[in-house]
N, C-alpha and C positions, 0 to 999 in steps of 0.2 A: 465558600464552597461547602458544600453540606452532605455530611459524610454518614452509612450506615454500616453496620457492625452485624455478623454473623459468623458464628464456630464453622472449623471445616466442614467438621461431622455434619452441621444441620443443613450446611450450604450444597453437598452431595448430595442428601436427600430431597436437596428441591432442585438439584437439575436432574436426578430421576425423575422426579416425579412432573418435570415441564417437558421430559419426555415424548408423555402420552398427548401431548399437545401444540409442541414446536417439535421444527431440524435443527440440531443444537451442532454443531461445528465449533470443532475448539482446538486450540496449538497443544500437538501432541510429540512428546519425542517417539522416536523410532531408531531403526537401525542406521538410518541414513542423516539424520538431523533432527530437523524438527519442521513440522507440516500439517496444516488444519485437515482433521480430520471428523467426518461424520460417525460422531458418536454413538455407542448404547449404554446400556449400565457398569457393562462391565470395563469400559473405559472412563469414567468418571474418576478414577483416581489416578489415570494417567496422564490427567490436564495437566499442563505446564505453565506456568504462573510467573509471569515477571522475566521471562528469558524472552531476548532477545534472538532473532527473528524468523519467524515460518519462512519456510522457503519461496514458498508461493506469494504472493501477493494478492490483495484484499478484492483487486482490479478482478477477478479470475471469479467470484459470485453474482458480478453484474454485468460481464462483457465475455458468456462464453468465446471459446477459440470457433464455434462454429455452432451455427444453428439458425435453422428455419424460420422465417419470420413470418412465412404464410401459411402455417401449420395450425390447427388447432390446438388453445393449448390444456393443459389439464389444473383443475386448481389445486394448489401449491400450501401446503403446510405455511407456515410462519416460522421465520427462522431468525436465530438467536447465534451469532458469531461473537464465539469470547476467547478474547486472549489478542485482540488486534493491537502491531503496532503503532503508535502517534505517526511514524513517519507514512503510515497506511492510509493510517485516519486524514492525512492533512491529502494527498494522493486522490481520494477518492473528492475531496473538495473541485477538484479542476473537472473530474468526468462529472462532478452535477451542474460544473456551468454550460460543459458540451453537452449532455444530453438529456439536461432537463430547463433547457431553452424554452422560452416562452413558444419560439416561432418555429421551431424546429426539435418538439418532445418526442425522446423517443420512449414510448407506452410500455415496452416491456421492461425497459432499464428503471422507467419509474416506479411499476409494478413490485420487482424485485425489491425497491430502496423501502418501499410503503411494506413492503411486505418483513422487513428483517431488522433487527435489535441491536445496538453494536456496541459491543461490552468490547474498552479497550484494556490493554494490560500495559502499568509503567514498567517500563524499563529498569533494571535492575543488573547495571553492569552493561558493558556493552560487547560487541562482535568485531573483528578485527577490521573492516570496511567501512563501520558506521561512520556516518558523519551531516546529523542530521542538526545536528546544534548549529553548523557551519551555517546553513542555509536558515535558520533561526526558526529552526522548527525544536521543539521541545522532546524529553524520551517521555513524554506523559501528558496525557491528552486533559486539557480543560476546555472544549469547546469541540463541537460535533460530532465525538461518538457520544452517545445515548447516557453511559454509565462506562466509570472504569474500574479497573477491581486491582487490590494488592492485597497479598499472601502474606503473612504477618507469623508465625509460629502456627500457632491452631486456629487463628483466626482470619475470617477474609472479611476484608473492609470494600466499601464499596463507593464508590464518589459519584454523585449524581448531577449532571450536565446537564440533560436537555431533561423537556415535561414530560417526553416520553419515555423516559430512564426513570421519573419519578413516579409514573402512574404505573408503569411494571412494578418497580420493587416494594410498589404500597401491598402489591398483590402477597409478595413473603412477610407472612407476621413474624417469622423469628428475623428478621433482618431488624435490629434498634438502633437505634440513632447515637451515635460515637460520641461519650463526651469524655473519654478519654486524653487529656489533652497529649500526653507521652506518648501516645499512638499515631496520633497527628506529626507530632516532632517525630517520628521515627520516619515517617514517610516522607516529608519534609528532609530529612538528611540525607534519606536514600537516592530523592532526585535531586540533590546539589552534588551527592557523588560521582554522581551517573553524568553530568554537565560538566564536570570537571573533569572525570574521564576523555569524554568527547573531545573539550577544549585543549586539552594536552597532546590526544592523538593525533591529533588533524592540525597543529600548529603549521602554518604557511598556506594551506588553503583559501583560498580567494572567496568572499561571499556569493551570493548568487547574482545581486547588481553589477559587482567589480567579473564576475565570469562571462557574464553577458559582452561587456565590451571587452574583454582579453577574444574570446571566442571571436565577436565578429572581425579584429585586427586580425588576428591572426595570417599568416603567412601560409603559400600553398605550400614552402618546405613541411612544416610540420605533421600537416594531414597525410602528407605522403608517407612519412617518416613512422607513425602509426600505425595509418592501414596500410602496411606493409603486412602484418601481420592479422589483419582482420582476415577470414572466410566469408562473408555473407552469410552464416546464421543463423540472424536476427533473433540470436538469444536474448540478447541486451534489451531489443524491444520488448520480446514477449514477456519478458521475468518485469518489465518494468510497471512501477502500481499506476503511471499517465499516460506512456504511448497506447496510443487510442482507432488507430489507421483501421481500418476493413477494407475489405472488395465485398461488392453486393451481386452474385450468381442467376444470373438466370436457369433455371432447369426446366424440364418438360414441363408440361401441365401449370403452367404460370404460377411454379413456385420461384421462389427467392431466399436463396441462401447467401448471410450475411457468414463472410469468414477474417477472422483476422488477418492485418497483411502487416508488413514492418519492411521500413524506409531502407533497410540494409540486403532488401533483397537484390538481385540483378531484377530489372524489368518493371521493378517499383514505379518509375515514373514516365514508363513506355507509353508511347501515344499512336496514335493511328498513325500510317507512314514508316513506323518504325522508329521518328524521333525520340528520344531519351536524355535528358539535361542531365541523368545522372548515371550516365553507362560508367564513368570512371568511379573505380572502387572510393578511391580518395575524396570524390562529390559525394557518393554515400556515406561516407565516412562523417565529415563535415556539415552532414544536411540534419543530421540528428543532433549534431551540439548545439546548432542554431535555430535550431525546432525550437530546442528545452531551455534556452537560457537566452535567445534574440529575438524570435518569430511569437512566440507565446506570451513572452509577458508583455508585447505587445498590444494582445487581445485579449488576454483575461487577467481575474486579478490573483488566482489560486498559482500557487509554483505547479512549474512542471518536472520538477526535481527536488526531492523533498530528504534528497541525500541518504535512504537505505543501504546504498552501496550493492544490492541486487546485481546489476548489468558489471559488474567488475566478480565478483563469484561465478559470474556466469558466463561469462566469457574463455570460450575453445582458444583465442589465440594470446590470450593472459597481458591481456591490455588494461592498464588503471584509468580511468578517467581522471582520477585525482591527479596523478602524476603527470599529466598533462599539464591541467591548469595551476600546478604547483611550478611548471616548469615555463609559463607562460605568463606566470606574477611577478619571476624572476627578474 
């Protein structure tokens, strides 16, 4: 893996100065946590580096909650998102087998992908939910974000992944090539930390193969037992970086408004007539874990669960998914 080296100082001065040329989007703390935010100069030293994880998910720059598809559109700066989770990064791998399908492209989601740089950030310690190792997803991305970046004292290193992570950072002359090898071993420690964290918190969790078949056994006691205390929502889906569901709008004047939809709503799978295979809360309940862990990895080859732990944060009626399938491995 082949690594570049630049000071903080010089490294702020060139996302200023790629300002004047990309939407630069980066994990920022706030009052409230931490959440990518579109940047100017005067935030450049608010970037968050290595902390684990925005609130938001990666999903939410290429799959608005709602927008026009027969609109004219306007063209779009280039945009540079740094500071992405791996559990983000692998996330965004299943919506490019759905919508950038040979037989079935969808043009603006591709637009979006062609048009944006994806600087990931390793993890560095983790959040009381994560559990992204479980499902043998890594806290540090070697493979399809662009480039990924760690915070080192006054220096930010940079690991470059794809040719388009190397044909950007040829553009920064102060960016030089790491031959530091203690630098490497410091990063190197940092993510056997952060693995070991993972593995120790999440002890009895089932991998994503063994969930799949616990989930599809599963008994209707349990489901019941759960959503007992679901609402419908559909936090869980929205916050989530794979559920992917829409409704496509007809409006006047032969527009079409594509909007987000999620499986936990009432009426989700109402059909003409009035029938509904999932009017019971409990059917909704159970048609998501079979989505993510039975129905999916039947059809593609990306996880639909890359263990963020997201939809358990997010949840109104403080339901674990974990403690589910820890009580289901039993």
């Amino acid at each position: 893996m082949q690594y570049k080296s630049i000071t903080k100082e010089e490294w702020d001065k060139t996302l200023e100065h790629l300002l004047l040329s990309y939407a630069i989007f980066a994990s920022i703390d706030n009052e409230f946590g931490q959440d990518y935010e579109l940047i100017r100069p005067a935030d450049i030293a608010r970037i968050s580096y290595n902390k684990p994880k925005p609130a938001t998910s990666l999903k939410s720059f290429f799959l608005p909650v709602k927008e026009n598809v027969t609109s004219e559109r306007a063209t779009e700066k280039p945009r540079i998102i740094l500071g992405i989770p791996n559990c983000d990064i692998e996330g965004l791998c299943l919506l490019d087998e759905i919508y950038l399908d040979k037989e079935f492209n969808d043009i603006f989601y591709r637009k979006r992908r062609e048009n944006t740089l994806l600087i990931s950030s390793d993890c560095i310690g983790i959040q009381e939910h994560c559990h992204c190792l479980s499902y043998n997803v890594k806290p540090y991305s070697s493979k399809n974000a662009d480039l990924a970046v760690i915070k080192l004292e006054g220096t930010i290193v940079l690991r470059i992944i794809t040719g388009k992570g190397k044909d950007f950072i040829e553009k920064i002359p102060a960016a030089r090539s790491l031959e530091d090898k203690n630098l490497i071993s410091v990063i190197e420690k940092e993510q056997l930390s952060t693995e070991t964290l993972l593995a120790t918190s999440n002890k009895g969790l089932p991998d994503y193969k063994k969930t799949g078949k616990l989930v599809t056994e599963a008994k209707a006691e349990l489901w019941e037992k759960y959503s007992a205390r679901c609402v419908s929502c559909g936090a869980c889906t929205t916050i989530c970086p794979t559920c992917t569901c829409f409704l496509l709008i007809d409006k006047p004047g032969f527009e079409k408004v594509k909007q987000m939809d999620a499986c936990q709503y009432p009426g989700f799978e109402r059909v003409a007539g009035g029938e509904d295979a999932l009017f019971e809360l409990q059917n909704r309940f159970r048609n998501r874990y079979m989505c993510k862990y039975a129905w999916k990895p039947g059809k593609f080859i990306s996880l639909a669960c890359t263990g963020c732990g997201r939809c358990i944060e997010a949840c109104i009626g403080k339901i674990n998914k974990n403690e589910i399938f820890i009580e289901l491995a039993k």
